[in-house]
C-alpha positions as CSV (number, residue, x, y, z in Angstrom):
1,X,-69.9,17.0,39.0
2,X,-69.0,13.6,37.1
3,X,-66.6,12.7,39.4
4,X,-68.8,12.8,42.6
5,X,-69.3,9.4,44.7
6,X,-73.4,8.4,44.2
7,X,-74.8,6.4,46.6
8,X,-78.3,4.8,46.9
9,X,-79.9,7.0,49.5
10,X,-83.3,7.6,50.3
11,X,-85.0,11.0,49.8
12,X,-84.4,12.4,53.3
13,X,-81.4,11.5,52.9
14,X,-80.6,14.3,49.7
15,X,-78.4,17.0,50.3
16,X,-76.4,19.7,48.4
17,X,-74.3,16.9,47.4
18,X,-76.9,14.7,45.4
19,X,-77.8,18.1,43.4
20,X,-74.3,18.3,42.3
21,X,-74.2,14.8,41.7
22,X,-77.6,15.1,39.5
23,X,-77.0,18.2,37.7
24,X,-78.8,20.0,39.3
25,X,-79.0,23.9,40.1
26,X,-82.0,25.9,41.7
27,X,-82.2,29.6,40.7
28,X,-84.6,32.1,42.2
29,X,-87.1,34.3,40.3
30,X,-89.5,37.5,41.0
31,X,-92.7,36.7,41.2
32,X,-93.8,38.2,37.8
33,X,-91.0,35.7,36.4
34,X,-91.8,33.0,38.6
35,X,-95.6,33.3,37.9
36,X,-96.2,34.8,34.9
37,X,-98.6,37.2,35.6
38,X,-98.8,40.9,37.3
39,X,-100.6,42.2,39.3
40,X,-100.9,38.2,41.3
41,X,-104.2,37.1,41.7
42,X,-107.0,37.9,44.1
43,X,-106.9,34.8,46.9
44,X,-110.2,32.8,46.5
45,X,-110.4,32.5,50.1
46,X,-113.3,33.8,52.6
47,X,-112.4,37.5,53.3
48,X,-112.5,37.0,57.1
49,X,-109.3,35.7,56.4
50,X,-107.5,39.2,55.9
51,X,-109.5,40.6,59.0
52,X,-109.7,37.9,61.6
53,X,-106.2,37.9,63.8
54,X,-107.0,35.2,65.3
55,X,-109.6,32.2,64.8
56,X,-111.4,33.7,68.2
57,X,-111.9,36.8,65.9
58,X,-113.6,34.8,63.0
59,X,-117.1,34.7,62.7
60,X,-117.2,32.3,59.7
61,X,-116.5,28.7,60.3
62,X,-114.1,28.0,57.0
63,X,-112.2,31.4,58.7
64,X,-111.7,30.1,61.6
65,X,-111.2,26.3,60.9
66,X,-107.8,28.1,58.7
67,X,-107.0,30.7,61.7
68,X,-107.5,27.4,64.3
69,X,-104.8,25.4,62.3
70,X,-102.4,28.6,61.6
71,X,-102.4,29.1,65.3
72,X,-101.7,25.6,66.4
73,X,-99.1,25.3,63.5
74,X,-97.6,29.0,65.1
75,X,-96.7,27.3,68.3
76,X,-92.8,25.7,69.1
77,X,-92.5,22.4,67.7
78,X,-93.6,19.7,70.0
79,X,-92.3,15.7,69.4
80,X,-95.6,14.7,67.9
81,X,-95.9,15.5,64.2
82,X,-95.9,19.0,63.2
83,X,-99.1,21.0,62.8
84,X,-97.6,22.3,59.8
85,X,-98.8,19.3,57.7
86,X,-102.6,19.5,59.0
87,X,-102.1,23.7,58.4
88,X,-101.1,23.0,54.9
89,X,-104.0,20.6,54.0
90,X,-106.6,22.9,55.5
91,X,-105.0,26.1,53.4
92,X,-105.6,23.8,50.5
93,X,-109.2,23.3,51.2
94,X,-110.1,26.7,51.9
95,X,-108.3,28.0,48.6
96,X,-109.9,25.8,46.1
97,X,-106.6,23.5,45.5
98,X,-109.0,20.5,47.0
99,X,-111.9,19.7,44.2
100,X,-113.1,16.3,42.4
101,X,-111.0,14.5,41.3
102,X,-108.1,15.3,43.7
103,X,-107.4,14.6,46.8
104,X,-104.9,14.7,49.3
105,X,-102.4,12.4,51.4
106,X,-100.0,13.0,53.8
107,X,-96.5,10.9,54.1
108,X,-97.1,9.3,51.4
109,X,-93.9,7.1,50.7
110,X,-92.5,7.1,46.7
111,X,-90.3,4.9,45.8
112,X,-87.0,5.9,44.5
113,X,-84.9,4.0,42.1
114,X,-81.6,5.0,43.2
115,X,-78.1,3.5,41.5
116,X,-79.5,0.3,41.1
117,X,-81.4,0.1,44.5
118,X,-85.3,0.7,45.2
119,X,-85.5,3.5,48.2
120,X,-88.2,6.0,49.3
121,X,-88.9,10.0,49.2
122,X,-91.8,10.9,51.7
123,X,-93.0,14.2,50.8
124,X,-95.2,15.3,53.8
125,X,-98.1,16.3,51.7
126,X,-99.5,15.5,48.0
127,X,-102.2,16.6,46.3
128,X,-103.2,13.4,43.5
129,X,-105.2,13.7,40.5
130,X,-107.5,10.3,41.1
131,X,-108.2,10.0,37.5
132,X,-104.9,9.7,36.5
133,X,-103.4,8.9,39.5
134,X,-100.8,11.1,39.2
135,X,-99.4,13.4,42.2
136,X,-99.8,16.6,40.8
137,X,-98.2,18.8,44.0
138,X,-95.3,18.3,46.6
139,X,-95.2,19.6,50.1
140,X,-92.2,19.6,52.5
141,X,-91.7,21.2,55.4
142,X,-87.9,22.1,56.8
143,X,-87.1,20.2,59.7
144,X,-83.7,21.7,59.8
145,X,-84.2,23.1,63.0
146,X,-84.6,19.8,64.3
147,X,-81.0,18.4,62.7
148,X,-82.3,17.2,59.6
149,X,-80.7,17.3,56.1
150,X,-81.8,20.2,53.3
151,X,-85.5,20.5,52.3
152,X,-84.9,21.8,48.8
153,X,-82.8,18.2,47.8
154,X,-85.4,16.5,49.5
155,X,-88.3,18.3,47.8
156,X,-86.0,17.2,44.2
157,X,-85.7,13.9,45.5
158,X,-89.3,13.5,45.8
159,X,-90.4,15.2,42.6
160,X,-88.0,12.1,40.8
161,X,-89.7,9.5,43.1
162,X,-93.4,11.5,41.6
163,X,-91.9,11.4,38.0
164,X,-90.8,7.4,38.5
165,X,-94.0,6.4,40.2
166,X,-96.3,8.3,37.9
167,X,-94.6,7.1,34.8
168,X,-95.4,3.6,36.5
169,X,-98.5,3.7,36.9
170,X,-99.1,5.1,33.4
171,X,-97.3,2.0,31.8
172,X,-99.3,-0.2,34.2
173,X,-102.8,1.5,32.7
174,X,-101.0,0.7,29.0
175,X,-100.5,4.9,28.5
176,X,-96.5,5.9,27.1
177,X,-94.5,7.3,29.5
178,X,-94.1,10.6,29.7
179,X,-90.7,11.8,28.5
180,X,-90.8,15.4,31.1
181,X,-93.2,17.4,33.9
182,X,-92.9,20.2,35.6
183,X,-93.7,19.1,39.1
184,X,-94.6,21.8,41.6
185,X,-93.7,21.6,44.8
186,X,-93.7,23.9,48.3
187,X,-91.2,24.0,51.0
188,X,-92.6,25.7,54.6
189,X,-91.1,26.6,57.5
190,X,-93.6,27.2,59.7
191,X,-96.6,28.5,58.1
192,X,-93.9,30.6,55.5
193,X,-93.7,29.1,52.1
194,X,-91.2,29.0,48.9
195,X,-92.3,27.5,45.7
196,X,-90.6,25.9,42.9
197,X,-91.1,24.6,39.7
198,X,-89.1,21.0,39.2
199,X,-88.8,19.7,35.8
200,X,-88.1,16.2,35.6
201,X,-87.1,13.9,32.9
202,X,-86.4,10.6,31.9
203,X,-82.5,11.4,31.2
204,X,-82.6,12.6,34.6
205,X,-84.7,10.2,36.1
206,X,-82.6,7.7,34.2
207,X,-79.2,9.0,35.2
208,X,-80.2,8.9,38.9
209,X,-81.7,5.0,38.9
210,X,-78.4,4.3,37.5
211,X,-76.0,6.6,39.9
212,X,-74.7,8.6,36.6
213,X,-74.2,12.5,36.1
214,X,-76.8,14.1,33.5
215,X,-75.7,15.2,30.7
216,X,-78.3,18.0,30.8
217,X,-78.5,20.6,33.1
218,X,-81.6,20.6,35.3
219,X,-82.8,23.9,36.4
220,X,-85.5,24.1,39.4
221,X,-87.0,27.7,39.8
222,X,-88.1,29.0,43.1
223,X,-90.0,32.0,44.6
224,X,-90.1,33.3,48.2
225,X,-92.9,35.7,48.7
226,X,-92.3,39.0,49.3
227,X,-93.7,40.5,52.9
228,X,-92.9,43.3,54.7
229,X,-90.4,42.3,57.5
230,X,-88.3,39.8,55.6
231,X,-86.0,39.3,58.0
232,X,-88.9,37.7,60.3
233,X,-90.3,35.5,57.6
234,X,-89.5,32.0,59.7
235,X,-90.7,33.6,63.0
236,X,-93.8,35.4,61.6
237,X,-95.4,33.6,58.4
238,X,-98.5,34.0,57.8
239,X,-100.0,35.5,60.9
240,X,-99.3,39.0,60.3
241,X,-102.1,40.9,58.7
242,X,-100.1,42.4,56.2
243,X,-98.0,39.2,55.2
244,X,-101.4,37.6,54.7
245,X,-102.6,38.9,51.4
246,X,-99.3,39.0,49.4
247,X,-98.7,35.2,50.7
248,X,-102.0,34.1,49.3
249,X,-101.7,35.6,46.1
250,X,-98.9,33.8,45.5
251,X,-100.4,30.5,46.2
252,X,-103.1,31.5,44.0
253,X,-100.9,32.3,41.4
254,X,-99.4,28.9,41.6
255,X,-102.5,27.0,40.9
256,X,-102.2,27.2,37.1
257,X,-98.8,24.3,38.0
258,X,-100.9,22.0,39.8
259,X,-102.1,19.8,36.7
């Protein structure tokens, strides 16, 4: 609301409350909403993938370099950083996300202008288009578990840090900036994703460098796959056979966004 206190806060810093202050509302979809498209996709991924359990069970080496990293990224969190990011770039590879000229960086800090102050959003993955130099695709992972603040305001927060930055470096190359994007983004916990579609403008971007409400509503959409045993989404992911294939469809389904 208007009358909400802003404060110059870096992205994980963003909760609920910077939402409100922004404008902001997320709203969930089906996935023939979300995507577009029914039946979703056939995965472009190596078919040992929906008969190998385990990376032991894999034969083929891009198999089992995914099952390897789902395995690792299965296991409790640990202090070191999270197999989750190093998952999440592999998946990327093996489904075609990953070809010339992208590529992809992990912790990348953004900088946020914030009510008058320069801060930072540090998405845990990106996937940039190198001939633009644009960041075409956000990845967070929720660290609530660990005490940490809400993933879905920080994923926001860093798809305003992408729109800033990008809109930079176009003025820097002499191109016009452009006025809105629909930046795609991912939020796992564990190897379980949600997607959502962020679009970003410069009111919005405006109104947060300067710490005022938007006028305009902003509305992010999100999907969560469906699987068969919802209420184990967190402590199964992608591991189960039959969560495998729905899953994957849905991230190939999501690469008409990443542009």
């Amino acid at each position: 609301m208007a009358n909400i206190i802003r404060s110059a806060k870096s992205g994980n810093e963003w909760t609920d409350n910077e939402l409100e202050a922004y404008n902001i509302n997320i709203t969930f979809q089906d996935a023939p909403t979300f995507f577009g498209e029914t039946p979703l996709p056939a995965p472009a991924v190596s078919q040992e993938v929906f008969t190998a359990l385990t990376a032991d069970d894999a034969a083929n080496d891009i198999a089992y370099s995914l099952l390897t990293q789902l395995d690792l990224a299965m296991m409790p969190a640990e202090p070191e950083e999270s197999a989750v990011v190093d998952f999440a770039v592999v998946l990327f590879h093996s489904l075609g996300y990953l070809h010339r000229p992208r590529a992809v960086r992990t912790r990348k800090k953004l900088r946020l202008l914030i009510c008058g102050e320069k801060k930072y959003a540090k998405p845990d993955v990106c996937i940039i288009d190198r001939n633009e130099n644009d960041i075409i695709l956000l990845v967070h992972e929720d660290k609530r578990f660990g005490g940490d603040t809400d993933p879905h305001a920080q994923l926001i927060a860093s798809a305003i840090a992408t729109f800033q930055n990008n809109n930079a470096q176009r003025r820097s190359a002499g191109l016009d900036p452009l006025n809105s994007k629909v930046i795609p983004g991912i939020i796992m916990v564990g190897t379980s994703p949600s997607f959502f579609k962020i679009p970003v403008t410069q009111e919005l971007t405006r109104c947060v460098a300067q710490g005022q409400y938007p006028p305009t509503l902003t509305i992010v959409t999100g999907h969560v796959p469906d699987i068969p045993r919802p209420s184990r989404r967190f402590s199964e992911g992608i591991k189960p056979l039959d969560n495998r294939r729905g899953i994957l469809q849905c991230y190939e389904a999501f690469k008409k966004f990443v542009c």
